[in-house]
N, C-alpha and C positions, 0 to 999 in steps of 0.2 A: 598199327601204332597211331594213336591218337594225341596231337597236341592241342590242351582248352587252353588259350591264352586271353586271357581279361584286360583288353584296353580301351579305354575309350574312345574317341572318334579324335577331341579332339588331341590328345597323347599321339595320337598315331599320328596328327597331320602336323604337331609339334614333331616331332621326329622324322618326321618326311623334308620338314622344312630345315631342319638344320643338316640331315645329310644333306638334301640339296646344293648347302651353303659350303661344307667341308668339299663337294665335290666340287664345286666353282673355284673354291681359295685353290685345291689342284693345281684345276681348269690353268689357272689364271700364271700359277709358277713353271708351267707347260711353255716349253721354245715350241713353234708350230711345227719342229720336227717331229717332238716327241709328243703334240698332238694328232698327227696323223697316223703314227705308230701306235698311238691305245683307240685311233676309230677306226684303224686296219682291223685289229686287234678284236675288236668289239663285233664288228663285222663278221666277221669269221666264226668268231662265239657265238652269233645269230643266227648265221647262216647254219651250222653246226646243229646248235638244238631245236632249230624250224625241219632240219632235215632227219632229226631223230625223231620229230615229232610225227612226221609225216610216214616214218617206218612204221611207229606205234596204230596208227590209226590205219594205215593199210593191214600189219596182220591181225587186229583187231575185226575188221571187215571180211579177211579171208576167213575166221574164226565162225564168225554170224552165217558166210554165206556155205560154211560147208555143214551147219544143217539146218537143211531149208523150213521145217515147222516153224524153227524160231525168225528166219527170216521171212515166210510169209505173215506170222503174225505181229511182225515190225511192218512191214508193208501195210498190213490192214491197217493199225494202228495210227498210221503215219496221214494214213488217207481218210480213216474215219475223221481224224483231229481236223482236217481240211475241206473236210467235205466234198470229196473227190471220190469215195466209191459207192456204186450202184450198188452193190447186190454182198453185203459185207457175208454170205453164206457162198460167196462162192471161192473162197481159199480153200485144199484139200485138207489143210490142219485141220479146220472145225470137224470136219468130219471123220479124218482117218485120227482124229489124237483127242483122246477124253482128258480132261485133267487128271493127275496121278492122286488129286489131294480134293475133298469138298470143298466146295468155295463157301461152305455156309458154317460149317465145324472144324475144319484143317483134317479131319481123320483121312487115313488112304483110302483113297478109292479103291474100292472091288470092281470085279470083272461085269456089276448091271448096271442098271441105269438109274438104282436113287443109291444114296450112301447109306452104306449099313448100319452104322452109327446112331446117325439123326433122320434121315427117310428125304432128305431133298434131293431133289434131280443134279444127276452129276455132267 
C-alpha cells in the first residue's frame, strides 16, 4: 500500500508549527498532575514501540542468519563498502551458489557457465 502525498516543505513545517502550538495551548491548561499522567503515559508508549521495535529487528536478524549465502553475502558487502576484506573470493557463497538469473539479461540461469540466452558468464 502506497501513500504519494504532495506537500511542500514549507506546508509541512506550517503544520508542524501549529500543532506544536495546539500542543502547548494543552501543555499549558495541564494541572502538573495531569502533566505527569500524559509523560507517564508517553513514556510507556515509548518504551512499548522501542521494545516492539527491537522484536522486529531481532526476528528479522534470525531471518538473514538462518540462511547463511545471504548472510555471507551481507557480510561481504558490508566489509567491501569499508574496505575491510582481503580476499572478497573467500565467502563459500561465490562459489557454492551461481546466480539463478544473468546479471547481463535477467534470463534464468542454466546448469553452465555462460547464459543460454545471451552467451555471458553467469
Amino acid at each position: 500500500m502506497e501513500n504519494n502525498i504532495e506537500i511542500s516543505r514549507e506546508e509541512l513545517e506550517r503544520a508542524l508549527e501549529e500543532a506544536n502550538k495546539k500542543a502547548q495551548a494543552m501543555l499549558d491548561k495541564m494541572t502538573p498532575e495531569e502533566r505527569a499522567q500524559a509523560q507517564t503515559k508517553a513514556n510507556r508508549a515509548i518504551a512499548e514501540n522501542q521494545a516492539a521495535m527491537q522484536k522486529l529487528i531481532n526476528e528479522a536478524n534470525a531471518v538473514m542468519n538462518s540462511y547463511p549465502p545471504q548472510r555471507e553475502m551481507m557480510e561481504r558487502n558490508t566489509a567491501q563498502e569499508h574496505g575491510t576484506i582481503p580476499n572478497p573470493g573467500a565467502y563459500a557463497c561465490d562459489a557454492a551458489h551461481k546466480p539463478r538469473f544473468c546479471q547481463n539479461c535477467g534470463a534464468q540461469a542454466g546448469s553452465g557457465k555462460y547464459c543460454e540466452y545471451c552467451g555471458s558468464a553467469l
